[in-house]
N, C-alpha and C positions, 0 to 999 in steps of 0.2 A: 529490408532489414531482417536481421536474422533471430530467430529467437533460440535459445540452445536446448538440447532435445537428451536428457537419463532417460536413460534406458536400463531398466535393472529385471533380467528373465532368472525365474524361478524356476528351474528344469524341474518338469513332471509336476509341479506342485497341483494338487486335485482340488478345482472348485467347488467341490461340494464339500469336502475337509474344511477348505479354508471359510465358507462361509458357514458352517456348523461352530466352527471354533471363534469366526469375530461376529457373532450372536452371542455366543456364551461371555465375551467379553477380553477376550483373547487377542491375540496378534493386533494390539493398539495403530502400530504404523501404518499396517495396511488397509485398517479399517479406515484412518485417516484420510487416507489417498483417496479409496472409495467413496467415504464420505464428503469430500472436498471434490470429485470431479465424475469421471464418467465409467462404468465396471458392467463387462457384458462376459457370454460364456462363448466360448469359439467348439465348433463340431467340426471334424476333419473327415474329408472324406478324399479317394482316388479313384478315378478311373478305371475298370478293365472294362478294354472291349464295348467302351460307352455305359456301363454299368457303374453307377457310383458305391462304393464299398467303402462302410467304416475303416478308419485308419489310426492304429494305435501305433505305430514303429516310433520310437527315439529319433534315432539317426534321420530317417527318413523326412521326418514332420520339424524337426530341425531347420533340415536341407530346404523345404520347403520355406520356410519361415526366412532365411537370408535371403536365396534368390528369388522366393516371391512367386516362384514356378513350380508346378504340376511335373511329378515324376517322370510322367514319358514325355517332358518337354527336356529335362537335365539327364534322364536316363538314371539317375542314383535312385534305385528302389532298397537297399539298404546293406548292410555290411557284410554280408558275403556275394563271392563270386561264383556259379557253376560252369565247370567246361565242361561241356558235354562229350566232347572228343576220350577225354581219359575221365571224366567222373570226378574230378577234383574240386575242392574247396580252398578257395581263395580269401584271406580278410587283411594282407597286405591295404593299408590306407590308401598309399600313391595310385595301386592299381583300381580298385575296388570306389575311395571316396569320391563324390561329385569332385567335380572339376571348375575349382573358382575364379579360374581366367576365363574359361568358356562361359561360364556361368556365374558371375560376380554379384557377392553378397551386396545389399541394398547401400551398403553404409561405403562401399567403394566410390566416391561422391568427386575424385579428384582433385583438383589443388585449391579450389574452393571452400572448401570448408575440411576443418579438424578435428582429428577422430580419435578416440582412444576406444581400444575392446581391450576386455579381460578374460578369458577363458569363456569366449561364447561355444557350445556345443558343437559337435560337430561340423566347423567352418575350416576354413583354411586360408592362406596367405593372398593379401590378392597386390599387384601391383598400381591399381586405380587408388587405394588408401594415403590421404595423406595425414599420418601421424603414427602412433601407438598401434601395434598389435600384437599382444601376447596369448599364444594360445598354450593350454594344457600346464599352466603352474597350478592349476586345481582342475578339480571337476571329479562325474563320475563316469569314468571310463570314456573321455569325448571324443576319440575317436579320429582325435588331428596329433600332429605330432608335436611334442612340445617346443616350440619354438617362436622365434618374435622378429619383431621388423620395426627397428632396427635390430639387428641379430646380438646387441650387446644388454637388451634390456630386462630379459628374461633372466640372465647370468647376473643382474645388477638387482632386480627383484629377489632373489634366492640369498643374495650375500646379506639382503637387508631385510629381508622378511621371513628366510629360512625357508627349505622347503614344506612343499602342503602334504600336511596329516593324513592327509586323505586320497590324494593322488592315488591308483593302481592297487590300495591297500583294501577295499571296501567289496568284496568278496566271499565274506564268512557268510554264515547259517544261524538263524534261530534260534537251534539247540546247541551252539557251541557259545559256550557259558563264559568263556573267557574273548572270545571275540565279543559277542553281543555287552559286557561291561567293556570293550577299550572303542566300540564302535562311536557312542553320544559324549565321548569327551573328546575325542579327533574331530568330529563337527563342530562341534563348541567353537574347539581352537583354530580350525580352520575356517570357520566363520569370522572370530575374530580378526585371523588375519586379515583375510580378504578386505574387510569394514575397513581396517588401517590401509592399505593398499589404497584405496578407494581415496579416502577423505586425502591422504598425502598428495596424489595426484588430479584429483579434483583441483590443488591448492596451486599445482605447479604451472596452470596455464588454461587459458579460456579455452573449453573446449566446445564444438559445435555441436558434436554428437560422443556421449559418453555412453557406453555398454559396458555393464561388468552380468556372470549369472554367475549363477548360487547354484554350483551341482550339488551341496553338501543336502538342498532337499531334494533330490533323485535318489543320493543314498539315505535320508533320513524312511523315503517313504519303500522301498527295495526292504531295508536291512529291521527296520522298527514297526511296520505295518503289526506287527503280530500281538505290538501293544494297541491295538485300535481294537475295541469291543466286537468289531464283524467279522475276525481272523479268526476261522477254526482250532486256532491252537489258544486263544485267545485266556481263556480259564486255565489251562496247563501252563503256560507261559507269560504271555504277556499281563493279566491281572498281577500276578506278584511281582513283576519288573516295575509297573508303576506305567505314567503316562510317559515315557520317554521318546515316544513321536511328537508330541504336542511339544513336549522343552525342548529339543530341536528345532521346531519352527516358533518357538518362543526367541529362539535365539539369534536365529533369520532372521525375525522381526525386529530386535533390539538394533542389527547391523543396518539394517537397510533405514531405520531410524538417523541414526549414527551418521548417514551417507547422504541421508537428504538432508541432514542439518547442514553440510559443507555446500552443498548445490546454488547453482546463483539464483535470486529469488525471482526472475520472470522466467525460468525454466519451466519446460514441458516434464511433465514428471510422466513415465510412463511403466507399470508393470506385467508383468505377462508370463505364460508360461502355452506354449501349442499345443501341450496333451496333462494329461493327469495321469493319475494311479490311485489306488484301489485294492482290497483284496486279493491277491494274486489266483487268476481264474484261470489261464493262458499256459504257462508256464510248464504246467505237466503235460495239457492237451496237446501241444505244438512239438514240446523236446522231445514227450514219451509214447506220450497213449496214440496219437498218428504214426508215428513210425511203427511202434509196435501191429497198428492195425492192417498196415500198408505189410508188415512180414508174413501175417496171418493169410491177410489177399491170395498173397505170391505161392505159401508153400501150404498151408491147408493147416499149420501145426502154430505152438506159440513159443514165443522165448523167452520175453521178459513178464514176469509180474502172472501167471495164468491164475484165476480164481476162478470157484466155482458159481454159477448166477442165479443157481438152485438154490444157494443158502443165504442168509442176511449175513452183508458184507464186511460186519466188526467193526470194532471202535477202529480212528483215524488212528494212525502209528503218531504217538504224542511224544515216545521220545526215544527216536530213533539211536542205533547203537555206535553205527559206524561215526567217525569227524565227516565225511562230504555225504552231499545228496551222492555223487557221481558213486561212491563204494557202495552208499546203499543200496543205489537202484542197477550195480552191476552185480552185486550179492544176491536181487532176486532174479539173472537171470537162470531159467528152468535148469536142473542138476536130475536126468535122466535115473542116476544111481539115488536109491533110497539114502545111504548114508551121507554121501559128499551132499543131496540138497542137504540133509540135515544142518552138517557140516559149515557149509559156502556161507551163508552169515558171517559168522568168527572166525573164519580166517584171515590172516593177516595179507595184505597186499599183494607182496611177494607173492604167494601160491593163488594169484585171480590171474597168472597171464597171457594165461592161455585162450585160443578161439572158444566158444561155446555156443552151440549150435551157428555157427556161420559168423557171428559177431563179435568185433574185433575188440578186446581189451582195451580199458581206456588207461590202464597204468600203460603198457604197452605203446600207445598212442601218446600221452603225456610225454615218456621220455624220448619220440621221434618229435615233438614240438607240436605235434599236429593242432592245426585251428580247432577250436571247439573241443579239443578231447575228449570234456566232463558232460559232453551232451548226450546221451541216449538217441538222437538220432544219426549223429559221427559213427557210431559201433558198426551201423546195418551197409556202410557204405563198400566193403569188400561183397556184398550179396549185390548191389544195385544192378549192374549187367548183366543180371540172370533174373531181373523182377520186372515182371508189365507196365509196374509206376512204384514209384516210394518218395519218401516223405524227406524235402530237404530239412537240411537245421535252421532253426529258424527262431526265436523271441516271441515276438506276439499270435498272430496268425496262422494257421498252418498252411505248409507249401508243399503242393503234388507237385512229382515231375514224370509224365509218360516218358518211358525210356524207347523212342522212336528209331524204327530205320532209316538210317540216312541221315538221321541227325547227333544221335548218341554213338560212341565208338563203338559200342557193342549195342545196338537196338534191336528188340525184339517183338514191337509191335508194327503190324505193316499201318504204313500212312492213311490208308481206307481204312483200318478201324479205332482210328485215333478219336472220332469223335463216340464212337461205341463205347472203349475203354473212359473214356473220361465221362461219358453217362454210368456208364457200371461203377466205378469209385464214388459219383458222387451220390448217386442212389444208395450205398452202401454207409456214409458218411450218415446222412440225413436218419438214418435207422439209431446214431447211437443215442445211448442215453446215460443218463446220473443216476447209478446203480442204487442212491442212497434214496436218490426223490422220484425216479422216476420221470423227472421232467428231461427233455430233447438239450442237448449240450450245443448245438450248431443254431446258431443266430441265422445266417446267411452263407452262401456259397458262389463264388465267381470264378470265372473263366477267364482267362488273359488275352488267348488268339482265338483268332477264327480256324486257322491251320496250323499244324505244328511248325510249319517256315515259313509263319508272317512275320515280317522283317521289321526293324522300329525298335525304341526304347522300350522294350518290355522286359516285364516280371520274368525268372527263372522259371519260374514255376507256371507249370499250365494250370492250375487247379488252385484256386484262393481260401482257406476256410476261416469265415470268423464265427469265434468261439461265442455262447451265450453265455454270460453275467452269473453261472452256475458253478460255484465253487465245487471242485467236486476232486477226491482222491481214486476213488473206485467207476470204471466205464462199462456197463455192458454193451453187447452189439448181438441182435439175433442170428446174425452171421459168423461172428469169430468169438462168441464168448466174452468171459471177461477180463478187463484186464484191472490190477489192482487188488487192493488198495495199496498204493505207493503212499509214500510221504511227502507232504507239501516241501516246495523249496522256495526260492523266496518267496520273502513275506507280502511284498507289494509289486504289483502287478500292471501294466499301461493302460491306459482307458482313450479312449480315441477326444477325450473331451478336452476344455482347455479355461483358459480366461485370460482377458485383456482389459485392463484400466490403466484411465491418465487423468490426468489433473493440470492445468496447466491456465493462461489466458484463455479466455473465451470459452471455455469448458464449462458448463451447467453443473454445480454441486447435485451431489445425489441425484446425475441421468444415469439414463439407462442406452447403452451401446444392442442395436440386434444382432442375435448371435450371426457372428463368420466363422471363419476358418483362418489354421496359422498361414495361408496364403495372405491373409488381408494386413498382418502386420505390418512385412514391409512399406505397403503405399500407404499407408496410416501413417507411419513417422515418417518415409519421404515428406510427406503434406504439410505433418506439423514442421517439421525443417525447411518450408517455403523451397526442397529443392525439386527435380522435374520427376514425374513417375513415367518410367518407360513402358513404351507400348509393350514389349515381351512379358511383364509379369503379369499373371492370370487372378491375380488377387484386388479385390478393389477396397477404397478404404472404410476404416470402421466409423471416421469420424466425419463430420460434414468438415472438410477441411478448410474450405473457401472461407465459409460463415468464422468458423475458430479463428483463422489469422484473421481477419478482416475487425471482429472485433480485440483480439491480442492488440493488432497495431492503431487503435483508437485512442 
């Protein structure tokens, strides 16, 4: 007998947030669920090289989380591509995203049972599915293309629900005063939709396994972090905006209320999210201050952001002048002529399009389309076949890549000192620090291959670095100086952590789940859906499953 299995994933929503806020008495639904069944925290971790390493990627821990497999089993370590032959950056989906015929998300169950998903992250279409699959009529930035199966129902969603608020739109800054007011009434409303969405189609047909997720808190905690008391800008900004992170996931909480009142009443209720966010710690260290540290490596000089490490590093930049991080932080880089640096700030776009010391304009880059333009480490890629290793682009993590002989188009380090160079980088790494506190900025450091051409699902990048939990604007390094103080960019930042509760038959009110990993989700609601968990997924379940149906079906 089947019992039917909501599914409702909260992208990035942060377990420590959330149980801060339904302590205070906050998020009523959630606490519900929690307090009606079972709530644990999940930690994510990957493989290099048999070395397990914290893992905060989106995309990645998503991918995990459908097929239930470890990256170097699906090969997708996350949204971009390096070819080493020409140095290129690839973020094409079709090329780039896992592959979910080869690799099919958990809920592809066959003609068995009946599926509806709604814009689950990062997924893609699989042909095992039988029922509903809409992807990419919301979300933040997921990474699938927008489409549905049957391909008429996406087109028939839109005419009746209008398109999402928020779709591709959720992009702005901080300080841009007029995004940050149109940003928490597009959540709003595109929370409400989705809630209608939800309960209409709940209504339309027994379903076995229902999935809908909530990107709207990926951008509430991205875009509104800076209203949360722990964000540096938090007194400049966020104080006088009010709590508008928390009314965001007030209003998540209102919909996903909304959505279990439609649910049928012996349903597995299950909510979840495979990583969290946080303070944004990452975000400069990975786009800016690695790359920039990796140019220093190469040419002995600096380019972007050089400070002195002699003096105390000034207040944080609270309110930046240019509209994008990307003008700001191509505005500091180094201007040789005393008057142009003066200058380079206040200029207008137009007169930045030029190379400057080696690195490529990102107006320049914007109008060829180029992947990533706005990143700081996309500028240094006309320099990379002339540097011993540099810093791909990259979100959470930083990623080296040795630019090798025989493996790069143009490589420059011989294969015998592959393992020299990637000790010299990481010794050099391990040196920096948080110019403000003086505390070490690098948590941990890993290695991918044993050799530059060990072959297998691996990372781009030979060199892994995760960052320490060290909010920081300014780096120094006893080796290259300092770099900074830049201005933060987003507000909220990924946290390798996560959380999983359900509520359902046989479920213990107020248990406790031991912490997993987004690996364990899927064979957790395979289980509770009574359907088979295959030997290939690497995740086991979070719940005694046997014990839960056995008494479900009493």
């Amino acid at each position: 007998m089947k019992t039917p299995v909501v599914a409702i994933g909260l992208d990035a929503a942060d377990p420590v947030v959330l149980e801060e806020w339904m302590s205070q008495g906050h998020l009523k639904n959630l606490s519900r669920v929690r307090e009606q069944g079972a709530y644990g925290r999940l930690e994510n971790i990957v493989n290099y090289c048999g070395v397990p390493t914290p893992a905060a990627s989106t995309e990645r821990l998503w991918a995990m989380t459908w097929t239930g497999c470890m990256p170097d089993k699906t090969g997708f370590w996350g949204t971009s591509k390096f070819y080493p032959e020409s140095y290129g950056i690839d973020r094409d989906i079709l090329k780039v995203g896992c592959d979910f015929e080869q690799n099919p998300p958990f809920y592809a169950l066959g003609e068995d049972y009946r599926v509806f998903v709604l814009d689950p992250p990062t997924s893609g279409l699989s042909s095992q599915v039988n029922g509903l699959q809409v992807l990419a009529w919301g979300g933040h930035y997921p990474f699938t293309p927008s489409v549905s199966v049957p391909a008429e129902v996406l087109p028939e969603m839109i005419r009746e629900y209008g398109e999402n608020p928020v779709l591709y739109k959720d992009d702005g800054i901080w300080w841009d005063k007029a995004y940050e007011k149109w940003v928490p009434g597009a959540i709003r409303e595109s929370v409400e939709k989705r809630a209608q969405v939800c309960r209409d189609y709940l209504k339309k047909e027994d379903w076995d396994f229902f999935f809908v997720g909530f990107g709207e808190a990926h951008t509430a905690g991205h875009d509104l972090w800076y209203t949360h008391y722990d964000h540096p800008v938090y007194e400049f900004h966020g104080k006088p905006a009010g709590p508008l992170m928390l009314e965001a996931f007030e209003h998540i909480d209102r919909a996903i209320g909304e959505i279990l009142d439609a649910v049928p009443e012996n349903a597995y209720i299950t909510l979840f999210s495979p990583h969290g966010m946080g303070a944004n710690y990452t975000d400069l260290l990975s786009m800016a201050v690695l790359p920039e540290m990796m140019y220093r490596f190469n040419f002995g000089k600096a380019a972007i952001a050089p400070g002195n490490p002699s003096e105390e590093p000034g207040p944080i930049i609270s309110h930046p002048f240019r509209k994008s991080w990307m003008g700001e932080m191509w505005a500091r880089n180094y201007e040789q002529n005393p008057l142009k640096r003066a200058l380079r700030p206040y200029l207008p776009s137009k007169l930045l399009r030029d190379r400057l010391n080696g690195l490529e304009s990102p107006y320049v880059l914007m109008e060829q389309n180029a992947p990533l333009f706005w990143m700081p480490a996309m500028w240094y890629r006309p320099l990379w076949s002339q540097m011993r290793a540099f810093a791909l682009p990259y979100f959470a993590d930083g990623h080296v890549r040795i630019n090798v002989q025989g493996r790069e188009g143009s490589g420059i380090v011989p294969p015998s000192e592959y393992d020299a160079v990637c000790e010299e980088v990481i010794e050099k790494l391990w040196k920096l620090k948080d110019a403000r506190t003086g505390k070490s900025i690098v948590r941990q450091i890993s290695r991918t291959r044993r050799t530059p051409f060990d072959e297998g699902n691996l990372s781009d990048a030979d060199i892994v670095v995760v960052w320490e939990e060290v909010i920081t604007d300014v780096v120094d390094s006893p080796d290259f100086g300092r770099i900074g103080p830049i201005p933060h960019f987003r507000a909220g930042g990924h946290r390798s952590r996560g959380f999983f509760m359900a509520q359902g038959p046989g479920i213990a009110p107020n248990s406790s789940i031991e912490r997993g990993q987004a690996l364990d989700i899927a064979p957790t609601i395979l289980g509770l859906l009574g359907a088979p968990i295959p030997d290939r997924l690497d995740g086991t379940p979070l719940l005694e499953v046997s014990s839960v149906r056995s008494a479900a079906m009493r």
